[in-house]
N, C-alpha and C positions, 0 to 999 in steps of 0.2 A: 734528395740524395742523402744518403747515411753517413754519419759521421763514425768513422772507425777510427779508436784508440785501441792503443797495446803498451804494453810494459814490460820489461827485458828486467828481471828481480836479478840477475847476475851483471849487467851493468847497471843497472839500477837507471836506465834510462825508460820515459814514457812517450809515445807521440801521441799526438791527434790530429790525424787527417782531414782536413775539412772538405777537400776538392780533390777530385781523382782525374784519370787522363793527363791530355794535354795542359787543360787548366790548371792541372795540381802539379805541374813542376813547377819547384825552387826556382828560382833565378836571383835570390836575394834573400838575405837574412841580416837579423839584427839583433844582437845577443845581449841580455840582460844579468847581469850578475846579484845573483841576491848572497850577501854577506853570510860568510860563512854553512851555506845551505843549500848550493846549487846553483844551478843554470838554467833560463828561459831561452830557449831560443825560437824569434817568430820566422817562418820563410815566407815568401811573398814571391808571387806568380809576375813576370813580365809586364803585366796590367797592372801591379801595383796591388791585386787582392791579397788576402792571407790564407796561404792554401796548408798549413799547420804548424802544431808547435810543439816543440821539442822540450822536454821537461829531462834535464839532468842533475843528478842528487835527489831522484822520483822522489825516494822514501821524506827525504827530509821537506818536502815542497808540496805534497797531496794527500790527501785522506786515505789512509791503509783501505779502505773500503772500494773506495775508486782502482786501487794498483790489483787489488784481489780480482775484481770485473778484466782489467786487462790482460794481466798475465796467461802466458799460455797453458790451458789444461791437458 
C-alpha cells in the first residue's frame, strides 16, 4: 500500500497518510509540541495502529526537499 504525503505551503501544514479506507480513519490522536517549531500530531485507527501524522509549522519541522515532493503542483 502507498504511503501518500502532501503539504499545504499556505498553512504550512504536511500529512502523511499511512492507511487508507476504513483502516485509516482517526479515532484518536496525540499531539506533540515541539518548542517553539511546531506541532506532531500522530492519529491512530480504532485498533490502536497509526494511520498518519500531521506535521504543523511543516517549514520549520522537515526538509525543504521533502515539502517541495508534497506540495501541490
Amino acid at each position: 500500500m502507498p504511503v501518500h504525503f502532501t503539504y499545504d505551503p499556505e498553512s504550512d501544514a504536511a500529512y502523511l497518510k499511512l492507511l487508507e479506507g476504513e483502516h485509516g480513519r482517526s479515532a484518536d490522536q496525540r499531539t506533540l509540541n515541539i518548542a517553539g517549531r511546531g506541532e506532531i500530531v500522530l492519529d491512530f485507527n480504532l485498533e490502536g495502529h497509526l494511520v498518519g501524522v500531521e506535521v504543523l509549522g511543516a517549514r520549520g519541522l522537515l526538509p525543504p526537499e521533502l515539502l517541495d515532493k508534497g506540495a501541490p503542483h
